[in-house]
Structure formats: C-alpha cells, structure tokens
C-alpha positions as a Markdown table, in Angstrom:
| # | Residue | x | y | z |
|---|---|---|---|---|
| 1 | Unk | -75.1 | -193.5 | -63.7 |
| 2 | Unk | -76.9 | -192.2 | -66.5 |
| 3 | Unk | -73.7 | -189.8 | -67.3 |
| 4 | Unk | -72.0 | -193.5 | -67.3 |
| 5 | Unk | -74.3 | -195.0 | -69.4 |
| 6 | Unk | -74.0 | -192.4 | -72.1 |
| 7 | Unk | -70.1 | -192.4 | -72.3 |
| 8 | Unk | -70.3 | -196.2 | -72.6 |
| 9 | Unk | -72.6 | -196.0 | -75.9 |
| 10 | Unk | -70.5 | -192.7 | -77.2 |
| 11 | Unk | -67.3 | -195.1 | -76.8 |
| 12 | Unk | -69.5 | -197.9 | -78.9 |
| 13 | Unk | -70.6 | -195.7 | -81.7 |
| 14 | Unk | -67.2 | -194.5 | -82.3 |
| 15 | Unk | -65.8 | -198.1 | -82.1 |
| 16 | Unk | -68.9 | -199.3 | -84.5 |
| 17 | Unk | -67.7 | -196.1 | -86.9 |
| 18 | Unk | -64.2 | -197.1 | -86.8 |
| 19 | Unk | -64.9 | -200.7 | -87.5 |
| 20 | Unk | -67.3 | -199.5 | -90.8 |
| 21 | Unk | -64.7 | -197.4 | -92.0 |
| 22 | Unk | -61.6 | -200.0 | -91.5 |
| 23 | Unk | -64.3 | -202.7 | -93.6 |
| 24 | Unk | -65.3 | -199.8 | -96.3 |
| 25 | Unk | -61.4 | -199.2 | -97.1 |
| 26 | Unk | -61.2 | -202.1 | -99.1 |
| 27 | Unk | -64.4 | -201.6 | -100.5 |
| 28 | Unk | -62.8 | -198.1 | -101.3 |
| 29 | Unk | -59.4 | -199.1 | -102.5 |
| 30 | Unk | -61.5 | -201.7 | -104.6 |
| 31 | Unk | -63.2 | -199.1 | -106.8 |
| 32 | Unk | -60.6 | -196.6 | -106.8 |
| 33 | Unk | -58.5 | -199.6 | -108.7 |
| 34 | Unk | -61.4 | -200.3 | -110.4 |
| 35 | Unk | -61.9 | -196.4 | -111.9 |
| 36 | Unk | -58.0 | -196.1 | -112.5 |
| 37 | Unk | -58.5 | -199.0 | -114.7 |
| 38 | Unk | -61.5 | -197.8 | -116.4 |
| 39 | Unk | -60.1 | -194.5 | -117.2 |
| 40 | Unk | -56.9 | -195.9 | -118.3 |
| 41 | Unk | -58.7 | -198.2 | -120.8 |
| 42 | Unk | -61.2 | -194.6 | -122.2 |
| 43 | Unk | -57.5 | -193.1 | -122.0 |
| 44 | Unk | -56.2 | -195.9 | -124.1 |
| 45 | Unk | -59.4 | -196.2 | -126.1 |
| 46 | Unk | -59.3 | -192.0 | -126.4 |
| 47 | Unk | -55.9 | -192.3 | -128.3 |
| 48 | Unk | -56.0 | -195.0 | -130.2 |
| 49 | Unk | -59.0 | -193.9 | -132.0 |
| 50 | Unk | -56.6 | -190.3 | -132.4 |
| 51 | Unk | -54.0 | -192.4 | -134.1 |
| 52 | Unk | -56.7 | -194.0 | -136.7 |
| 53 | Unk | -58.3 | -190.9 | -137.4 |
| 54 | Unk | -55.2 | -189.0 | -138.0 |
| 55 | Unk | -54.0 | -192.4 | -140.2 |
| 56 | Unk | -57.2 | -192.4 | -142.5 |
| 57 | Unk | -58.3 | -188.8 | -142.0 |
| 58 | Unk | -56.0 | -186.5 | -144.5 |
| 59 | Unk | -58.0 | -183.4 | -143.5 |
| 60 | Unk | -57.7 | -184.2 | -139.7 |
| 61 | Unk | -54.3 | -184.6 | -140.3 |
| 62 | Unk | -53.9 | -181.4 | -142.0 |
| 63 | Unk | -56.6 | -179.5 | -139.3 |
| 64 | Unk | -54.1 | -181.2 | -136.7 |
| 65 | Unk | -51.0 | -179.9 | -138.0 |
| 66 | Unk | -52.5 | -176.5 | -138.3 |
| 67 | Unk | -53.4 | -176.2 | -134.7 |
| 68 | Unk | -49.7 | -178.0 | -133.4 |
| 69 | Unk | -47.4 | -176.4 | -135.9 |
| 70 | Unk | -46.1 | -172.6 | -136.0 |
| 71 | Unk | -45.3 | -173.2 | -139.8 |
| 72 | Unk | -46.9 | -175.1 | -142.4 |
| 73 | Unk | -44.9 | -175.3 | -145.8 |
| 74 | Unk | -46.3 | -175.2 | -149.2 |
| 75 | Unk | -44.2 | -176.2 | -152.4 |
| 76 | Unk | -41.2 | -174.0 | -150.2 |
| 77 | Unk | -43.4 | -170.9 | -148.9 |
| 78 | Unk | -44.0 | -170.7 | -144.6 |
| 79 | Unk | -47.7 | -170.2 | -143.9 |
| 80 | Unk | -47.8 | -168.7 | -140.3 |
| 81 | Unk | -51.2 | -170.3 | -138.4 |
| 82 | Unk | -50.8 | -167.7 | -135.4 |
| 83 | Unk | -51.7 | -164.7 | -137.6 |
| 84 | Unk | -54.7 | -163.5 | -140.4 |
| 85 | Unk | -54.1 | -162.8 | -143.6 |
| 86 | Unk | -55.8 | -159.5 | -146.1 |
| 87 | Unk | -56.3 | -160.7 | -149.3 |
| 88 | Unk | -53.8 | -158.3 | -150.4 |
| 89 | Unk | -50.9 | -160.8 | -148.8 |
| 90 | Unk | -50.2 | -158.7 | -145.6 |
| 91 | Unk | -50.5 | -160.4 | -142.4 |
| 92 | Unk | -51.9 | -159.4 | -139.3 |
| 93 | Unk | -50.6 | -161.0 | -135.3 |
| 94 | Unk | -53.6 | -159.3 | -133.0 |
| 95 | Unk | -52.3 | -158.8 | -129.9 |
| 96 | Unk | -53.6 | -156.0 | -128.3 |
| 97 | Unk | -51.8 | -153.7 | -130.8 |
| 98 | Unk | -52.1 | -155.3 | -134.6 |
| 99 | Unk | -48.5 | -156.0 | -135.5 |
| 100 | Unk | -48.2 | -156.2 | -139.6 |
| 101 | Unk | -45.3 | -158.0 | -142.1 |
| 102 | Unk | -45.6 | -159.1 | -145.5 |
| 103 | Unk | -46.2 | -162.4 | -146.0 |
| 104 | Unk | -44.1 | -165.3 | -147.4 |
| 105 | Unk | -45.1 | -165.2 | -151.2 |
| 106 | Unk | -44.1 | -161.8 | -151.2 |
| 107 | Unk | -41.0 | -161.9 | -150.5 |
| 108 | Unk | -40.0 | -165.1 | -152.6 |
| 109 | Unk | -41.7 | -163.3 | -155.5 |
| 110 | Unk | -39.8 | -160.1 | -154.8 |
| 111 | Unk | -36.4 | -161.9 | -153.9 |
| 112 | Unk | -33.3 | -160.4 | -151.7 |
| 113 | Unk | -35.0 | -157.0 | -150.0 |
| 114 | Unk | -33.0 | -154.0 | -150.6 |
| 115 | Unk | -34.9 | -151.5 | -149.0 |
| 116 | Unk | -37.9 | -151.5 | -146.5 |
| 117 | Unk | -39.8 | -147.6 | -146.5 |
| 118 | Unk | -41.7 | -147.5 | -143.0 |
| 119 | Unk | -44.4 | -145.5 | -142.3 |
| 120 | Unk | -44.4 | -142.4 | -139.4 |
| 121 | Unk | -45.6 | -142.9 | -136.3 |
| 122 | Unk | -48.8 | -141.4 | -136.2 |
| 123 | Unk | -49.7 | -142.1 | -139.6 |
| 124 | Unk | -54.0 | -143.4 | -140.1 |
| 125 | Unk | -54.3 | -146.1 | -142.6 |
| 126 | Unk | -57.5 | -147.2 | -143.8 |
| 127 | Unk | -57.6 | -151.6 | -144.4 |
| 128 | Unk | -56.7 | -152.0 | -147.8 |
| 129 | Unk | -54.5 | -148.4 | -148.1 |
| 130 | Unk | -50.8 | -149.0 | -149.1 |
| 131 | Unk | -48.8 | -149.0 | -145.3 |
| 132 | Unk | -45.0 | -149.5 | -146.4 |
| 133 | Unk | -43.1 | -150.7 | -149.1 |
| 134 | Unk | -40.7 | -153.1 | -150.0 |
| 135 | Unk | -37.1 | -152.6 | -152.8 |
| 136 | Unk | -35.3 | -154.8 | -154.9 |
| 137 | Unk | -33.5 | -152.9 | -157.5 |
| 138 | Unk | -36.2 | -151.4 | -159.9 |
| 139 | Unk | -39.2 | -153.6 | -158.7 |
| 140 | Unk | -41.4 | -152.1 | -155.8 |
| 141 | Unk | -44.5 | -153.6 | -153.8 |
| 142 | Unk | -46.3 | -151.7 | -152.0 |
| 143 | Unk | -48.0 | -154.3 | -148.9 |
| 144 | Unk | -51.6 | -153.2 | -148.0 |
| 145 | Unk | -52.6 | -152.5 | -144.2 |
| 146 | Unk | -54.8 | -155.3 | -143.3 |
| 147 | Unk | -56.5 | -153.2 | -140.6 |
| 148 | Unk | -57.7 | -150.0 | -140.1 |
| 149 | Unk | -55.8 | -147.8 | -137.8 |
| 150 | Unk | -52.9 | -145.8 | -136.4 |
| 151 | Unk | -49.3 | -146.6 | -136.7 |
| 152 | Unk | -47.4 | -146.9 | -132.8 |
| 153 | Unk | -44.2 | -148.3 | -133.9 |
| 154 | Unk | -42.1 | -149.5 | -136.7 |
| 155 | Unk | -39.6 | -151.9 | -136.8 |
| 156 | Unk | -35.7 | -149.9 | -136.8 |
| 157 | Unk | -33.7 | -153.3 | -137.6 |
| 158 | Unk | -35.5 | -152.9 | -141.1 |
| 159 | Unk | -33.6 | -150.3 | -142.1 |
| 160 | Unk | -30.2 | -151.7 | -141.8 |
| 161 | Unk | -31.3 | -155.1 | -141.8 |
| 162 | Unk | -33.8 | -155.3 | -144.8 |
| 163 | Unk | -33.4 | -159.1 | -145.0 |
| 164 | Unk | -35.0 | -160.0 | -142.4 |
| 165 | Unk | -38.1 | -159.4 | -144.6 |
| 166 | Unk | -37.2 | -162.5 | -146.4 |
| 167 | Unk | -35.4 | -164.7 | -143.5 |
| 168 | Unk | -38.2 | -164.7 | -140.9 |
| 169 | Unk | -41.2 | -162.7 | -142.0 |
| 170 | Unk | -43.3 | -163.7 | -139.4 |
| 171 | Unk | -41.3 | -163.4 | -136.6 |
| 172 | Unk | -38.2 | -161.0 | -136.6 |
| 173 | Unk | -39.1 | -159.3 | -140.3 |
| 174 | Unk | -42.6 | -157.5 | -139.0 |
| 175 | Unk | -42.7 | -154.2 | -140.1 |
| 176 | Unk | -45.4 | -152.0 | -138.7 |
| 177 | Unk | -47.5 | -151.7 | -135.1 |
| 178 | Unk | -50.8 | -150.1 | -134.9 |
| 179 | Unk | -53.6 | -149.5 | -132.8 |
| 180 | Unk | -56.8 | -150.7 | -134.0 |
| 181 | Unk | -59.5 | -148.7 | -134.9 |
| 182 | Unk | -61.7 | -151.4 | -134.2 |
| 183 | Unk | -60.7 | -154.5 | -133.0 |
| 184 | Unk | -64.1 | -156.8 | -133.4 |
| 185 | Unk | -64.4 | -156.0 | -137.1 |
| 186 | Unk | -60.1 | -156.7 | -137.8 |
| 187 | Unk | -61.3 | -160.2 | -136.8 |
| 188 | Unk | -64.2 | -160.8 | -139.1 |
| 189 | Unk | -62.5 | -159.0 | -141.9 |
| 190 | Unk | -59.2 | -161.0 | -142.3 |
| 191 | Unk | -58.2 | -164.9 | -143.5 |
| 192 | Unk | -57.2 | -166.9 | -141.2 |
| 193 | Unk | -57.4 | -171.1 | -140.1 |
| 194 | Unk | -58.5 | -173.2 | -143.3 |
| 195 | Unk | -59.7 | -170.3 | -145.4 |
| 196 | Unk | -56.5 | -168.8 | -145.1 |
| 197 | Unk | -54.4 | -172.0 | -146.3 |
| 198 | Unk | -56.5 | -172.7 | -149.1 |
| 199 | Unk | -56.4 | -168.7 | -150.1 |
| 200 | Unk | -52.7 | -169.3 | -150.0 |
| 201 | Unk | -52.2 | -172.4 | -152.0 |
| 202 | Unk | -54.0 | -171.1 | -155.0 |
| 203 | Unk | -51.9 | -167.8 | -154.6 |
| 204 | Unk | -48.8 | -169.7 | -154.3 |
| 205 | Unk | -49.9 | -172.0 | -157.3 |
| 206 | Unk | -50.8 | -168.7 | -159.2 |
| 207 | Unk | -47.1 | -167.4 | -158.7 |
| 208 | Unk | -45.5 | -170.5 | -159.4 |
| 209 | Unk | -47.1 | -171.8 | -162.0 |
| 210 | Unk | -47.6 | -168.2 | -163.5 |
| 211 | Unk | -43.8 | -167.9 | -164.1 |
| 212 | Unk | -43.0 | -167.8 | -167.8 |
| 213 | Unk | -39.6 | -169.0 | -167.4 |
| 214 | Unk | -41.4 | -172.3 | -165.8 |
| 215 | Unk | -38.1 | -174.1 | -167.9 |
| 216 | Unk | -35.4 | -172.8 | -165.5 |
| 217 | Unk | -37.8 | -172.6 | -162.4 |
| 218 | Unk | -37.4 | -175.5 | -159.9 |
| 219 | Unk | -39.9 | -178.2 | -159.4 |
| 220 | Unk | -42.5 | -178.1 | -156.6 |
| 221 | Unk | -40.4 | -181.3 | -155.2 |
| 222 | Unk | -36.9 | -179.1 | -154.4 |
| 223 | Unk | -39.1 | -177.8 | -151.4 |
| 224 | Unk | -37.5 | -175.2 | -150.4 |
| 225 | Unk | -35.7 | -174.0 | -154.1 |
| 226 | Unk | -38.8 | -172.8 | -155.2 |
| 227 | Unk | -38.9 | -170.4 | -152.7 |
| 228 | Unk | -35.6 | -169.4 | -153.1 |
| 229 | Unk | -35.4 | -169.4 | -156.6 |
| 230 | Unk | -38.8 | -168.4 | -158.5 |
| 231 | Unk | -38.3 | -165.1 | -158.1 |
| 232 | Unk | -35.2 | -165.4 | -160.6 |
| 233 | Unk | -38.4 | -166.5 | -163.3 |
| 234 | Unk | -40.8 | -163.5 | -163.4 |
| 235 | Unk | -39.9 | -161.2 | -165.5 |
| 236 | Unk | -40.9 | -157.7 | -165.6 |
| 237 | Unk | -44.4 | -157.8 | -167.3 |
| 238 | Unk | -45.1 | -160.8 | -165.1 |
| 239 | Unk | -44.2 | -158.9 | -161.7 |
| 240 | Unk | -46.2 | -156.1 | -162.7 |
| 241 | Unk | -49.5 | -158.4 | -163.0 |
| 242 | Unk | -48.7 | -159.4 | -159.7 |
| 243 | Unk | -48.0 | -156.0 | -158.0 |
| 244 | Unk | -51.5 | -155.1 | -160.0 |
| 245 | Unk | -53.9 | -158.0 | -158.8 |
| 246 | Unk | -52.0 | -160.1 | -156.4 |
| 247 | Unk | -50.8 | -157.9 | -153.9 |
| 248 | Unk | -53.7 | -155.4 | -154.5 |
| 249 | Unk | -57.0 | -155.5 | -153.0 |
| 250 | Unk | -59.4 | -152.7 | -152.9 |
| 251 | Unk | -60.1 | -151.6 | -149.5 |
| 252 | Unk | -63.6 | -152.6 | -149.2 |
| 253 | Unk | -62.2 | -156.2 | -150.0 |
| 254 | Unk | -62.7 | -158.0 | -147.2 |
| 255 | Unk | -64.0 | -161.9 | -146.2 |
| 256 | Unk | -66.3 | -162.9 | -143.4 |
| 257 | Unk | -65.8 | -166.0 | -141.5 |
C-alpha cells in the first residue's frame, strides 16, 4: 500500500511539473520575443549612431578607413595600413620574419626602376644601415633597413622584374626577409597607424610641393598623375636633397609609440 501510495504522488509531481512547464513556455516564448526585440532595437540603435558618427566625425572616418582599407591614397601615393614605416621610407610587414620594400614615395620620386641590388643571405644590418638599392639611369637610392637583423631571403623576381618595385610595392615588389634581432623593440621603434599617415603626408607634401618644375608637374586633383608623373619634375640637385635627408635617417633615429 505504502509502495502504492508513493507511485501515485511520483505520477502527480511529474504531472504538476509537466503542467508548470507547458504554462511557463509562453511565459518563455514571451521574453525570448521580448529580448529579440530589444536587441534588435540596441542593434539598430548601435548602427545608427555608427552612421552619424562617421557622417559628422572626419577623423572617425579617416581612423575607420584606416582600420577597413589595405590602401589609403594620398594626392596619388598608396599608404599600406598593414605594415610600419622607418623614417627613412622603408617599410616593415612583421610576420614572424620582418619582410622589407621601399615604400610608395620612393618609388614615384625615383620613377621606372631599372635595377634592384639585393643583399646576401646572411648579411647583419643594423636599423638605419643601407639594406639594398634601387636604379634609374644615373640616380641611386639606397633604402635603409628598418630593423635590426639578418637577411633569410631576397626577392629573385627583382632582378628580372625590377618594376614591380613601382607596380605593387607593398605586395609583390618587397625586397628583403630577415630575422629579427629583437622583435619587441622593431615594434616600438617604427611608424605605424595615425603617426605613420601624418609622417607620410608631410613627406609626400615635401616631395610634391618641393619640385622646382612645380609648372609642368600635375595638380594634387589628377590623383593618380602625380604619382606617375612628379618624378619627371626633380631635377638633379633636387633628388640629391632627397637621397640626403628624405630617405636618410641616422640609425639611432627611431620613434616611440
């Protein structure tokens, strides 16, 4: 009997839980419409106050392009925002190894590449030190190693494809690999995010506006033609002030962020 008994009240709490449960999932499906809503409103709310700060907000606008784009432009000149810059205007992709190129105002100042001289493998550079060297006819830069370190590698379609220096020189025209010395301090030593864009403007308003033969050069609203073109308007005592301050920068020149 008493076996009986306590079957009989098992059976009527799981009917009494069963009957809570069916009158809670209303409750239940209540809220959970209720939430959806809510977030969908803060969602709503969330990107409509994005849209009006990136309407009134030119520096939000600019930070947000930065972090979204691969390449900003400036009067014509690329602006990578993956890598960091030495003052010097070589640029610097950490990724494990340190791969190196030259950066966009120095090959529109420079013009066509004809020859690209490449470093051995093996070779220690100190950040700062002179890593490879770019041609065009009797002008010659020589592009500063950003880091400190050993060179691994060095990029073979150079040599027949010297070009690509001024095609893609973030991308397909790198030039060297090394091995960092020491990683931590490459970081803290090099341009990069907002410092790095301003740096570059006045460098690129430097070149531009520094030409002499500003007459013949194209404006800053032909985009792309300055680029192209300004290298056609520095003439020879001009690119040597460049080659001596520009693309120079001692070794202990360095900038903490």
């Amino acid at each position: 009997m008493v076996h009986v008994q306590t079957q009989h009240k098992e059976v009527i709490l799981i009917g009494a839980t069963a009957l809570l449960i069916l009158a809670l999932l209303p409750l239940m499906a209540l809220a959970a419409l209720t939430l959806r809503g809510l977030l969908l409103v803060a969602a709503l709310a969330a990107a409509l106050g994005a849209l009006a700060v990136y309407r009134l907000s030119p520096k939000f606008r600019e930070w947000f392009t930065a972090q979204t784009e691969p390449l900003i432009q400036y009067k014509g000149l690329k602006l990578a925002t993956d890598v960091s810059f030495h003052p010097s205007h070589s640029w610097a992709r950490l990724e494990g190894d340190v791969w190196v190129g030259a950066d966009d105002l120095v090959q529109a100042a420079l013009g066509p590449v004809d020859d690209v001289e490449l470093p051995p493998r093996g070779l220690h550079v100190t950040r700062g030190q002179p890593l490879f060297r770019l041609r065009r006819g009797h002008r010659v830069v020589e592009v500063r190693s950003p880091v400190s370190g050993t060179v691994v590698d060095a990029n073979p379609e150079l040599r027949s494809r010297p070009e690509l220096i001024n095609k893609d020189p973030f991308a397909q025209g790198w030039a060297v690999r090394l091995h960092s010395d020491d990683p931590r301090r490459d970081r803290s030593g090099l341009l990069r995010g907002r410092k790095a864009r301003d740096w570059f403007r006045a460098a690129a308003d430097r070149v531009v506006g520094g030409a002499p033969d500003r007459a013949t050069a194209p404006s800053a609203s032909a985009g792309g033609a300055v680029a192209e073109q300004i290298y056609r308007c520095i003439d020879d005592d001009t690119w040597r002030q460049l080659t001596e301050t520009l693309f120079t920068a001692p070794p202990e020149q360095v900038h903490r962020n």
